[in-house]
C-alpha positions as CSV (number, residue, x, y, z in Angstrom):
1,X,-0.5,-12.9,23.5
2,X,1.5,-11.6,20.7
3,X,-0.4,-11.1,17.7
4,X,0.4,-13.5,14.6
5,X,2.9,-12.2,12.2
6,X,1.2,-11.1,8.5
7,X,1.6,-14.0,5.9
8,X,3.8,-12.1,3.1
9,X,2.6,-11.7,-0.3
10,X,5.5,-12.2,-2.8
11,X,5.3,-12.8,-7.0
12,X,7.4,-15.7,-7.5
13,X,9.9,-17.6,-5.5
14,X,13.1,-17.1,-6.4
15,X,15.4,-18.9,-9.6
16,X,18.2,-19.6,-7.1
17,X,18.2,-21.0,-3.9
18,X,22.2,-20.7,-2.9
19,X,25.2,-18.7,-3.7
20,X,28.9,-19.6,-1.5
21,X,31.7,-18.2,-2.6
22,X,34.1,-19.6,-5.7
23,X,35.7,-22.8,-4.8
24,X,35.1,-22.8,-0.8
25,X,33.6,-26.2,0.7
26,X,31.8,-26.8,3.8
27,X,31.4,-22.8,4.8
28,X,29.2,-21.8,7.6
29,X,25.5,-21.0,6.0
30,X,23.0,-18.0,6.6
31,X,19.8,-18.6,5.6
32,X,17.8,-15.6,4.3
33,X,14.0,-16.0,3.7
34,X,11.7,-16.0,0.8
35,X,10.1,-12.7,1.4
36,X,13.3,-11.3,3.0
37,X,15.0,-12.2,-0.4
38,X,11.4,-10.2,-1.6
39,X,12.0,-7.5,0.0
40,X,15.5,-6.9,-1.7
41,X,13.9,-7.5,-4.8
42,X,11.5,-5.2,-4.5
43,X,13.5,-2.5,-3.9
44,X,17.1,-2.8,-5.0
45,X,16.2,-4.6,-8.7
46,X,13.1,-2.7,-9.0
47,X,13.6,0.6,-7.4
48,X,10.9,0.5,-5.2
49,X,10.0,2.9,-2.5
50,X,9.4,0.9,1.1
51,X,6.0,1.7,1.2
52,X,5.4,1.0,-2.6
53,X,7.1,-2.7,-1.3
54,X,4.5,-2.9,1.6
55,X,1.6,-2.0,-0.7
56,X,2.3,-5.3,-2.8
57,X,3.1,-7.5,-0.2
58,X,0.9,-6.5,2.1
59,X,2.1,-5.6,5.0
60,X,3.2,-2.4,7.1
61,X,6.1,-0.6,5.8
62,X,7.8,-0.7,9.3
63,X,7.7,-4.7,8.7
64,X,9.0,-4.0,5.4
65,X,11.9,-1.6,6.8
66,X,12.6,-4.7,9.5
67,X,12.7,-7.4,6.8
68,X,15.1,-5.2,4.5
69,X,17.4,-4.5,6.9
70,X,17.7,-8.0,8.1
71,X,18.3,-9.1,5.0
72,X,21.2,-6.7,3.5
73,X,23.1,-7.5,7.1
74,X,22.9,-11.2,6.4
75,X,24.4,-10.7,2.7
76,X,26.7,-8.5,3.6
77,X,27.4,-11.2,6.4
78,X,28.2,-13.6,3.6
79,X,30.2,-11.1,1.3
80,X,32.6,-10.1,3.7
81,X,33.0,-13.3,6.1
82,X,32.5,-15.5,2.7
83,X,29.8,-17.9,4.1
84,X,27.2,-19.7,2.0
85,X,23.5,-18.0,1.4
86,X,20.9,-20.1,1.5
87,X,17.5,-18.4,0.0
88,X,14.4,-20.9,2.2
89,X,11.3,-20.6,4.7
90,X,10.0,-17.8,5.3
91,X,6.3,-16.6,6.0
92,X,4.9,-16.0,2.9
93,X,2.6,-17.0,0.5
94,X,2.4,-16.5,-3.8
95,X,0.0,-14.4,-5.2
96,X,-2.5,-15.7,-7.3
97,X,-2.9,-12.3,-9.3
98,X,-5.9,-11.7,-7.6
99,X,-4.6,-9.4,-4.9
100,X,-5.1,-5.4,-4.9
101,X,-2.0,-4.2,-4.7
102,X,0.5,-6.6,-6.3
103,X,1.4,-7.3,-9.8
104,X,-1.6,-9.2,-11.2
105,X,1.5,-11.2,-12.3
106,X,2.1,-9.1,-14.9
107,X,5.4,-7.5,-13.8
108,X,6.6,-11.4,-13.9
109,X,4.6,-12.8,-16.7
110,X,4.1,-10.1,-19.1
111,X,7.2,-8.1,-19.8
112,X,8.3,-6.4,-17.0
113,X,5.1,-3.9,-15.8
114,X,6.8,-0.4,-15.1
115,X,6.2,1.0,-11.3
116,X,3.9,3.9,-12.6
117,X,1.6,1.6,-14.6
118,X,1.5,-1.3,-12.1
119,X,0.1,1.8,-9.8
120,X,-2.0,3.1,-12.5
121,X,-5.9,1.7,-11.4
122,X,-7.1,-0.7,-13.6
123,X,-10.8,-1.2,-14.9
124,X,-13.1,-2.8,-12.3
125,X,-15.4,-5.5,-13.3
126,X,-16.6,-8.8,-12.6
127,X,-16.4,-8.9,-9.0
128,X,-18.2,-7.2,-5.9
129,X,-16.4,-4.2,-4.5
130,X,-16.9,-1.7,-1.7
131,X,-15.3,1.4,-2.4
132,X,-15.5,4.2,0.0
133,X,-14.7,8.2,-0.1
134,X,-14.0,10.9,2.0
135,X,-17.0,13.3,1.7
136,X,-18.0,16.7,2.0
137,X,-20.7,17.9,0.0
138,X,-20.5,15.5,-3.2
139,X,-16.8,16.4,-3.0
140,X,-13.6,14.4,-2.0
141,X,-12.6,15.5,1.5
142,X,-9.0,16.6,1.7
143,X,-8.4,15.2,4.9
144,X,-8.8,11.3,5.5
145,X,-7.7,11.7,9.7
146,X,-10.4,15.0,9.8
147,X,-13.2,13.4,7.7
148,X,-17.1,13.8,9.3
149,X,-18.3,11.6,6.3
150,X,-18.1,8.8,4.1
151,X,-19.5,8.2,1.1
152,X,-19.7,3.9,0.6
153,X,-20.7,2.3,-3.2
154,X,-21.2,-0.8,-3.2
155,X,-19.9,-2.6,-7.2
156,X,-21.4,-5.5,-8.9
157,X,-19.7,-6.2,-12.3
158,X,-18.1,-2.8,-12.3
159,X,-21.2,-1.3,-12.0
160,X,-22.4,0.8,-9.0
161,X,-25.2,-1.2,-7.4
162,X,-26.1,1.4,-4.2
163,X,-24.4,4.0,-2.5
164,X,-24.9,5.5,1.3
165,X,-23.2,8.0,3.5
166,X,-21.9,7.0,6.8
167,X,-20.8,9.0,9.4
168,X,-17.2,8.5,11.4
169,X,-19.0,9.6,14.8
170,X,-16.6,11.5,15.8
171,X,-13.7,9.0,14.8
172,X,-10.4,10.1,13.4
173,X,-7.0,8.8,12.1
174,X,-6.1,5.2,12.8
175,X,-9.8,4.4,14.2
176,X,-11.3,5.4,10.7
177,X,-9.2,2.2,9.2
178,X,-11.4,0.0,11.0
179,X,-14.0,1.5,10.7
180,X,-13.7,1.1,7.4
181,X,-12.3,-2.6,8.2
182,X,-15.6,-3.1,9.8
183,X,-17.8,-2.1,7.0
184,X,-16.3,-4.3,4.5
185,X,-15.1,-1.4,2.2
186,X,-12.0,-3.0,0.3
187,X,-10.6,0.5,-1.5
188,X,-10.7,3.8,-0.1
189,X,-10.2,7.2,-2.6
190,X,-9.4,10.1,-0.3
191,X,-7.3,13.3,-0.7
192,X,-4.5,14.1,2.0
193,X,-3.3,11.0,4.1
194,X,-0.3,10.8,6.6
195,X,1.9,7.6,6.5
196,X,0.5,6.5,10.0
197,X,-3.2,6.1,8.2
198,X,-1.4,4.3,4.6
199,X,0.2,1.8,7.0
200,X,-3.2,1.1,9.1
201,X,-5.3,0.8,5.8
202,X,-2.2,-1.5,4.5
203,X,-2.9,-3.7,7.1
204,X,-6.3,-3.7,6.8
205,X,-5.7,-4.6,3.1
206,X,-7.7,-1.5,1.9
207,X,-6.4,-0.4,-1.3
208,X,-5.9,3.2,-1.4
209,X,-6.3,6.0,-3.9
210,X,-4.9,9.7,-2.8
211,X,-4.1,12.9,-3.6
212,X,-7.8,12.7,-5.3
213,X,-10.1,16.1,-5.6
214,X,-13.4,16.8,-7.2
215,X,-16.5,15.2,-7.3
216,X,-16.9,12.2,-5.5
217,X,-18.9,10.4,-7.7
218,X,-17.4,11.0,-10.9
219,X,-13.8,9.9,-8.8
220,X,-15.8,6.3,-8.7
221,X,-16.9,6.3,-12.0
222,X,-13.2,6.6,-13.2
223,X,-12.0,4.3,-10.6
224,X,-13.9,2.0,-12.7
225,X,-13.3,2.7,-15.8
226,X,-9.6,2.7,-15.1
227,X,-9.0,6.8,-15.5
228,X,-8.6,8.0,-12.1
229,X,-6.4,10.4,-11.6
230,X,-4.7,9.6,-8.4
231,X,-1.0,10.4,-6.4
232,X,0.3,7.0,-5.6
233,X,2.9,8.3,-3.0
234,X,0.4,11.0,-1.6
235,X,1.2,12.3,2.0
236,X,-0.4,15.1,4.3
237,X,1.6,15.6,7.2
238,X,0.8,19.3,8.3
239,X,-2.7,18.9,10.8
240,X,-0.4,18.1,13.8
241,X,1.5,21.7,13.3
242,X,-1.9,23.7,12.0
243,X,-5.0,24.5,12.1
244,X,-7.7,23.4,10.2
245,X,-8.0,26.7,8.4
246,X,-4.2,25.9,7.0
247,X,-4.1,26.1,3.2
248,X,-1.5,24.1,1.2
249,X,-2.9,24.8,-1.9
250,X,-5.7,26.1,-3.9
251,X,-7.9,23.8,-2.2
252,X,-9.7,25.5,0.9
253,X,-9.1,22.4,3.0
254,X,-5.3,21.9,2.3
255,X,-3.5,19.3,1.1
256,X,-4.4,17.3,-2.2
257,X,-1.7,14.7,-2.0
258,X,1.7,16.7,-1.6
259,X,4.3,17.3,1.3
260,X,3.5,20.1,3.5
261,X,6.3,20.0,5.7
262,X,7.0,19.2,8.8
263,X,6.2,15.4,10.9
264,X,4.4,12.6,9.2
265,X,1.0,11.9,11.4
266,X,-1.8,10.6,10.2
């Protein structure tokens, strides 16, 4: 049985729900979806990267690639052969500004948020959380598929209420999204993860923090006050062509949220 296709986050339906071309009647119509017409949005008015797009409406950014180019053939469709677009349907559903990853309906509602600070973390409060770390040694491990450890808080109020580490058993790159999945832990803070692993969390809907190093605790502590220092388009591709004594970096363990060349793995 196929699996059931991800209901699509989007901010606001659109103004418009037709264009046809000047002074034609009774053309031939193409109807192009709500979050398809989303999609463009995203990234042709707003600049945004594909995966940035599948952050905020939560889905993979393969899905996202598949929506896009569906969409841009069916305008193009409409440009050249001058039939009528019809903007309907679609499966997708409006945020309510509670989601992690999309605009708190500020982008929309409050003056055009920029990218960077609608990826900038925001302080945490007022609701539970479960926010879990890559760890080695009270430090941020630099390697999300290669992590032994990790280090879950549980957040009341914005507060931490407990903390334990958890052991991955042996599990590594995609399995350690549902692992996570499984323990209920909503946001992740890691250092190094490929685009295989920033898809599975995606789907998951695990908000993710890279390119993070240092102390893990003190990473939480800013997450919730809103100061964390993080890479939002973080990527560690090089454990598939090295060793695990490969340096990219000062840091012993390799990368802390920059290319390294080579294949995107987890």
């Amino acid at each position: 049985m196929a699996r059931p296709a991800r209901c699509r986050r989007i901010c606001f339906e659109p103004k418009y729900d037709s264009f046809a071309p000047c002074g034609a009647k009774g053309t031939e119509q193409i109807v192009l979806t709500v979050d398809e017409f989303e999609a463009v949005r995203l990234i042709d008015q707003e600049k945004r990267t594909h995966e940035q797009c599948a952050g905020q409406m939560g889905v993979s950014r393969t899905t996202v690639t598949e929506m896009y180019e569906r969409a841009r053939s069916k305008i193009a469709d409409c440009l050249i052969h001058g039939k009528t677009l019809c903007i309907s349907g679609g499966n997708y559903a409006l945020c309510d500004g509670s989601a992690w990853r999309c605009c708190g309906k500020k982008c929309s509602k409050a003056g055009q948020e920029s990218v960077q600070d609608a990826a900038r973390p925001k302080k945490e409060e007022n609701r539970k959380m479960k926010i879990a770390v890559t760890y080695e040694n009270g430090t941020v491990f630099q390697h999300f598929g290669h992590t032994e450890q990790f280090k879950v808080y549980e957040i009341q109020d914005g507060k931490i209420e407990k903390a334990q580490v958890v052991g991955t058993d042996g599990n590594g790159h995609g399995a350690l999204a549902g692992m996570l999945s499984a323990l209920q832990v909503d946001t992740l803070i890691c250092g190094g993860i490929g685009a295989g692993a920033q898809n599975a969390l995606a789907e998951a809907n695990i908000r993710l923090y890279g390119g993070v190093s240092g102390s893990a605790d003190e990473a939480v502590e800013a997450l919730l006050a809103g100061t964390l220092s993080f890479n939002p388009d973080v990527r560690c591709s090089h454990h598939e062509h090295h060793g695990e004594g490969h340096n990219c970096g000062t840091n012993p363990h390799g990368c802390g949220g920059h290319h390294c060349g080579g294949h995107e793995g987890f």
